[in-house]
N, C-alpha and C positions, 0 to 999 in steps of 0.2 A: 511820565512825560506827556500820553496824550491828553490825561485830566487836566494839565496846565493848560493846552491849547484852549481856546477861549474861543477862536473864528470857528465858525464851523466848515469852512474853505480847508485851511489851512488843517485844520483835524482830519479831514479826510485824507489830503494830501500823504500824511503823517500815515494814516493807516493802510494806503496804498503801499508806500514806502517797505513800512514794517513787514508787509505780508510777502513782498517781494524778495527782503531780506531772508523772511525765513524759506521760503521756497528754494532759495541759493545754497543757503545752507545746508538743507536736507540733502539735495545733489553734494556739491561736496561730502559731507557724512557717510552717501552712498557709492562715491569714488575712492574715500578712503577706506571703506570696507573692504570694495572690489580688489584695491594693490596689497591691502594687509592678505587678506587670503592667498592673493597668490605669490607673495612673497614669503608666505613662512609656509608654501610645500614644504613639507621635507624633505622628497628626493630634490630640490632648489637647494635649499638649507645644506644639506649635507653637501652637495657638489662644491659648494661655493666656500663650506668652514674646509674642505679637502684640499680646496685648490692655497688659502689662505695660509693654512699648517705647513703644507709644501714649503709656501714661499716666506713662513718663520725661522724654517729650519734653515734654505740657502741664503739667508738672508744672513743668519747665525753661522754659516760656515764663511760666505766672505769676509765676516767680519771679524772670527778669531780661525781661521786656518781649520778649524776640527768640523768633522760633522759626526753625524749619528751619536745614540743613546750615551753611548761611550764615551763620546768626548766631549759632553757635559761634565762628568766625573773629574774632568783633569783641568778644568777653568779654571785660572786664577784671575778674581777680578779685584781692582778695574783691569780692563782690559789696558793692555802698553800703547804707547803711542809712539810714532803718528797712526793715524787710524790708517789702512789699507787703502789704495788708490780706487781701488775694485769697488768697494761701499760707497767712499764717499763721494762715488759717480751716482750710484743710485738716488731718484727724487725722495724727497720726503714723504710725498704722497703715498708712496707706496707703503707707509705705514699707516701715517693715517686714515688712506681705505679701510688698512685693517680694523683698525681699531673701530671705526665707523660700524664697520658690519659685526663686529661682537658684541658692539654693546648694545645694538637691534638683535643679535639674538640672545643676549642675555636677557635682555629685560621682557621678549616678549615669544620667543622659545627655547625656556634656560631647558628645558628635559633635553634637549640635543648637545646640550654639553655634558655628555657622558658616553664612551665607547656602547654600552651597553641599552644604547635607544634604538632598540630592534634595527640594526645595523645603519642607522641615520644618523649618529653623532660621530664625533670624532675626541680621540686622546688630546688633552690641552700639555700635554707635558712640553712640547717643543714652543708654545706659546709663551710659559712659564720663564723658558731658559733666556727666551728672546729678549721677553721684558725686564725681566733681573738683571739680562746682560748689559743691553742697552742701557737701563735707568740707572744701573753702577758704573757707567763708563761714558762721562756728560760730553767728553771730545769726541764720540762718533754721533751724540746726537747732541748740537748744543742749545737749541730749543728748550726751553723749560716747558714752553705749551705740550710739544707733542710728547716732551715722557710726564707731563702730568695726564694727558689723554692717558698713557698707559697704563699709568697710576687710577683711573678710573673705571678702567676694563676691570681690574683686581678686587675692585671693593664690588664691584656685582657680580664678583665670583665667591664674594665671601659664604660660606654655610651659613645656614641662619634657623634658628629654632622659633619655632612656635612661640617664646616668652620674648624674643629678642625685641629692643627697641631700637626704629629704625631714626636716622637723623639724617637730611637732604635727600642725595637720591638712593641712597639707600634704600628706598620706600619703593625702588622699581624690582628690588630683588623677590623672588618669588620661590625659591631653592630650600624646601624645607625638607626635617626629616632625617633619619637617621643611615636612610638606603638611596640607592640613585646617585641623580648626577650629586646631592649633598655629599654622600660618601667619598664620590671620587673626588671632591675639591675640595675636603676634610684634608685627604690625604696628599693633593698636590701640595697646600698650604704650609703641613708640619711632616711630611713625610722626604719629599724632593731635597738632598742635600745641599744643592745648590740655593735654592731658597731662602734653606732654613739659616743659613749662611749671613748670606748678603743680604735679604728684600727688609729686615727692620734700618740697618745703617743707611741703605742705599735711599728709604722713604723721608727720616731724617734729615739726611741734605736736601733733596727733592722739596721738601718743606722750605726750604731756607729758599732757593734757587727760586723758587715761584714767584718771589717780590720780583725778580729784575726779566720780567715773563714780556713779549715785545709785542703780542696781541692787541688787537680792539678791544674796548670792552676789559681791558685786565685789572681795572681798578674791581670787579666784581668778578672776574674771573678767579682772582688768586682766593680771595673768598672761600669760594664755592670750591676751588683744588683741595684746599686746606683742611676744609673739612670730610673731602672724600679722604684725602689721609688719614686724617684723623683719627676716621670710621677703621680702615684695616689695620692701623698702628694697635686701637683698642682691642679688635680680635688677637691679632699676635702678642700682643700685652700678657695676655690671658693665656697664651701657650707656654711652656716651660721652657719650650728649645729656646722660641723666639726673644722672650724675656731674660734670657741667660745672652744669647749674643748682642744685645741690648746694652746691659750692664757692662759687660767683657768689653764693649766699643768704648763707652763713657771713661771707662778706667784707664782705658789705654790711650786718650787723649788726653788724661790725668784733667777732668773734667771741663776743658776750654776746646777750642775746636767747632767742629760743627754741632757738639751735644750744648756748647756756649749761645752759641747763634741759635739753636733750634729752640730753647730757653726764652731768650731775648724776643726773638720772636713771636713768640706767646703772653708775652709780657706787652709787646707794642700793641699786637691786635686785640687783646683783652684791653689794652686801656683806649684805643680808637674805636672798640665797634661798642661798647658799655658808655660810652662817654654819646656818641652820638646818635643811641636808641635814646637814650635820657632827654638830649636832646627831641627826639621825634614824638617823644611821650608827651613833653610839653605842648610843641604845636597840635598833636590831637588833639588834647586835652583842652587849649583856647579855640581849636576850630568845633568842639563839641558843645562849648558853655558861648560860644555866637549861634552857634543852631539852635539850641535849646531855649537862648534867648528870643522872645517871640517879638521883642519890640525891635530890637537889631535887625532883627533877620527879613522882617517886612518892612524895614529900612532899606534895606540894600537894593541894589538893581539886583537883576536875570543875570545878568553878565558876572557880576560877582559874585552873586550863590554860586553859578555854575563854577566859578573859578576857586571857590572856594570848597567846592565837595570835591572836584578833579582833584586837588594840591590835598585832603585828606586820604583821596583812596591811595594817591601816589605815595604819603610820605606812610600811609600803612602797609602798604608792599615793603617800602624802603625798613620799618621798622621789624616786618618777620625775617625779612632775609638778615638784618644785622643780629635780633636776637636767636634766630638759628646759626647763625659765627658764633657768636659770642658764650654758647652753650657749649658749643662743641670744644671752643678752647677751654672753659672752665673743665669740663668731663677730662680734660686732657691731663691738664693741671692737678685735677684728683688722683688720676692715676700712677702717674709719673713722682708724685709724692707720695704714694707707699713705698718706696725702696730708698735705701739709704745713698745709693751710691746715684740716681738722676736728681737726687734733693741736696745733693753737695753743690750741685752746680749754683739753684739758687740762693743758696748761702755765703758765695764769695760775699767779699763789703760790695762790689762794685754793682753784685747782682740782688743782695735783698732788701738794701733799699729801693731797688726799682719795685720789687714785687709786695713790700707795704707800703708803697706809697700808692701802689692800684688796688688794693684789697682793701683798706683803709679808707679811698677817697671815695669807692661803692659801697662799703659796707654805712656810711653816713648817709647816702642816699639813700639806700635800702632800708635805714633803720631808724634814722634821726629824723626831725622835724620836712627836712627837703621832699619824703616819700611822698606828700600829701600830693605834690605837685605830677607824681605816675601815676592818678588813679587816672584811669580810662574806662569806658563804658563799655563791656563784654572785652576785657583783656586777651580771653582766649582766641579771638580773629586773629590776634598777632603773636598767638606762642608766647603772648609775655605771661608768664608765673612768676612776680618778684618774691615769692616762700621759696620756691627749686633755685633761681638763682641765688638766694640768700644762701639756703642749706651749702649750695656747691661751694661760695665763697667760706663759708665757716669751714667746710671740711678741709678747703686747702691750708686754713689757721691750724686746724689740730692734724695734721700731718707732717707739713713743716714742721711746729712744735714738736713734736713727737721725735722725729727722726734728728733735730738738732738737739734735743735733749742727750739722745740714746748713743749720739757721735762723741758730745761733753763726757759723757760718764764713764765712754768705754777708750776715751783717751790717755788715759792714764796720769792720776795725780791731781784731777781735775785740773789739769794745766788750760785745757779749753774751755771757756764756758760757753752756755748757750749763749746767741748775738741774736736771733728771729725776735722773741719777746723783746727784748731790750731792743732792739729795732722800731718796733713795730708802736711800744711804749713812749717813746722818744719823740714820736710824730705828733708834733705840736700842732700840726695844720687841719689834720683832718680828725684825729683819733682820739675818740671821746670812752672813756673807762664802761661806760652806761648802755653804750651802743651793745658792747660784748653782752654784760647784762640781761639786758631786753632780749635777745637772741633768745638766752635760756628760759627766763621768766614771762617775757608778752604783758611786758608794764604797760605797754600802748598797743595792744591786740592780742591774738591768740598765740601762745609761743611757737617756738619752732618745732615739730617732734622731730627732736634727737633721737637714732632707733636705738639706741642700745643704752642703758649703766654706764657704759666703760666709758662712751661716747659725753654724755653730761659729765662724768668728773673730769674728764680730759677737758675738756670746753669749765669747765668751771674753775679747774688750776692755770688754764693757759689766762683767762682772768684777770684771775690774781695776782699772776709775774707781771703783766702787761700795767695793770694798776697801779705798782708796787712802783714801774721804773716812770709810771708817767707823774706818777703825786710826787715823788722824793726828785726826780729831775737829777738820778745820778750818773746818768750814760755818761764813761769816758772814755771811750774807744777811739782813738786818734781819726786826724782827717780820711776817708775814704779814698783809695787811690783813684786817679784820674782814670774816665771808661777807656776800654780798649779801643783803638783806632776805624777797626770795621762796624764800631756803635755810633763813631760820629757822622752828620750829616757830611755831603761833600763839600759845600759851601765853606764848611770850617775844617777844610782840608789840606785849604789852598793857602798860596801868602799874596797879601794884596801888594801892587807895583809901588802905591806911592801912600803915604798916608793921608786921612781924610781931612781934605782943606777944614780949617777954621770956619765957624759960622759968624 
């Protein structure tokens, strides 16, 4: 900026400015030191998570009649309604304090979340029950914001090993190791029966509940929630208990419900936040080839450069934070398709064509002629890797496949057949035979590495089917029944009074 200045008045002026600026700054940097020190004493720290625990436990006794260790054991939640006059006097605030102050000591003295931190931490068990209780039971709190706050205390209480990859704030967690506070929140996690119960069903809806969130700011907030779910849904994914009452949920709402909408929901925000990185890849992409252009660019005025590098750093912000969504959904999508019984969900008619016609309409971007248009200059500023989003989309193709094969075969009589390939084959608008192809072989670049044998024949049969129903053109699976009513907008919910005049 000062090179530009040209006066030498005005350069001075400029370096005045500057110097002042950072002098301001240093002071601040040096006040924020001074409050971080003495806010993370310990004997502070300790007094303040003492007083806090206190006030989860009575907080948890006005609100279901029991208190102590005990009577945790005997909850059944959701908790009955109406909620208690006692509770719902109490302010909000008084949670969100809490939450406030955990997740400042989580992120920046997790070792005091452990009884065993030379007598400075505190047991989170009664923390555990609070939030479970409350985030399963949305009529004593009906806020979606503050039990997704809760829901965010949880993910930076997640264990985390040395090899873990972290995704959003995840990246504040610092809780490594096999001993310590790691140990003790291993154990609140998969050991606490109450927990282990309720907190995957209960995150599930909380997933859902976060679109209708009443905050500022919730168009990026619900975002950022969803992906902190995400993040602990994949840890409990990965535990046995949690993965078993998972499935047990799914089944027992004979797979519609909230395991429907949790689905759907993954399906909307994969095809909005994929659809409008694409978008932002583009405007880099022409705001990169106007700078690069030298004749352009000393065309333009001062006022439009500048207006024009602002509107790139902005829409680069705008495009990490959507391809950080749009990862975490896809990782979701991965995992949630190894089991047979959360991949029935999107196998109804009503739900797999929703999910190839978004896997389909990316994977042509990602692989057909349109890619040219995402090349960006240092892609890595923006977390964009179109090879890991590629991989993540093919692996949800051979999972689904997979698991709707293995449902056909063991139905006995082959009365069912697979519908995902014949699906997927059928998609005349986006779905090109060659796309799959290129995946495996790298006709137009280097291929993809599939890690494993099993992985290329699986990827090179699903192929085949897919080929098979899109050259012969022989889908005849009746019309698809109309979406379920909580899928429609509101708009086409209503009856209009009168019909539309004539033009």
């Amino acid at each position: 900026m000062l090179q530009e200045l040209t006066n030498p008045g005005e350069r001075a002026m400029a370096q005045v400015a500057l110097s002042r600026g950072k002098a301001q700054l240093d002071y601040l940097q040096a006040r924020y030191q001074a409050f971080l020190t003495v806010l993370l004493d310990p004997a502070l720290v300790a007094d303040v998570l003492a007083f806090y625990r206190l006030m989860a436990a009575w907080l948890t006794s006005l609100a279901t009649g029991v208190s102590g260790p005990s009577g945790a054991a005997v909850l059944s939640l959701p908790l009955p309604e109406p909620a208690p006059q006692a509770f719902t006097c109490m302010p909000e605030y008084f949670v969100e304090d809490m939450c406030s102050v955990l997740l400042f000591v989580s992120r920046f003295a997790p070792q005091l979340l452990s009884s065993a931190a030379d007598g400075a931490g505190v047991r989170l068990d009664e923390f555990a029950v609070f939030f479970t209780t409350l985030m399963a039971s949305p009529q004593y709190i009906r806020s979606a914001f503050l039990r997704s706050k809760l829901s965010e205390v949880l993910e930076l209480w997640l264990p985390q090993n040395e090899g873990d990859e972290l995704t959003g704030r995840s990246a504040f967690r610092r809780i490594r190791g096999p001993s310590g506070p790691a140990a003790e929140l291993a154990a609140l996690f998969n050991c606490h029966p109450l927990v282990v119960q309720h907190l995957t069903p209960v995150l599930v809806r909380l997933y859902n509940d976060i679109e209708h969130t009443e905050r500022e700011g919730a168009f990026y907030f619900k975002f950022n929630m969803r992906t902190t779910i995400a993040n602990i849904l994949r840890y409990l994914w990965a535990q046995q208990h949690h993965r078993a009452v998972w499935l047990k949920a799914v089944r027992d709402e004979e797979y519609r419900g909230n395991s429907e909408r949790f689905a759907n929901m993954l399906l909307n925000d994969l095809t909005y936040l994929l659809d409008e990185a694409l978008k932002l890849l583009k405007l880099l992409r022409e705001a990169e080839d106007t700078r690069a252009d030298e004749t352009r660019w000393a065309a333009m005025s001062r006022e439009d450069r500048d207006e024009l590098v602002r509107m790139q750093e902005r829409n680069g912000q705008n495009l990490t934070a959507m391809i950080r969504s749009a990862t975490s959904v896809i990782d979701t999508l991965n995992f949630i398709t190894e089991e047979a019984d959360t991949t029935r969900t999107l196998l109804q008619p009503h739900m797999v064509e929703r999910l190839r016609d978004s896997l389909n309409y990316f994977l042509k971007y990602l692989v057909g002629p349109e890619r040219r248009q995402l090349r960006v200059r240092n892609p890595e500023k923006y977390n964009f890797n179109a090879r890991e989003l590629l991989r993540g989309l093919v692996t949800v193709y051979l999972h689904v496949d997979s698991i709707d094969r293995a449902i056909a075969a063991n139905s006995g009589g082959g009365a069912a057949a697979p519908v995902f390939a014949a699906a997927v084959g059928g998609d005349k608008r986006s779905f090109k035979p060659e796309y799959l192809l290129e995946v495996g072989r790298g006709t137009r670049g280097p291929p993809l590495p599939l890690r494993h044998l099993s992985t290329h024949t699986a990827h090179h049969g699903l192929t085949i089917r897919m080929t098979v129903w899109f050259r012969n053109g022989i889908i005849q699976s009746p019309q698809p029944p109309l979406s379920p009513r909580h899928f429609l907008p509101r708009a086409f919910s209503c009856i209009f009074p009168l019909p539309a005049a004539p033009l």
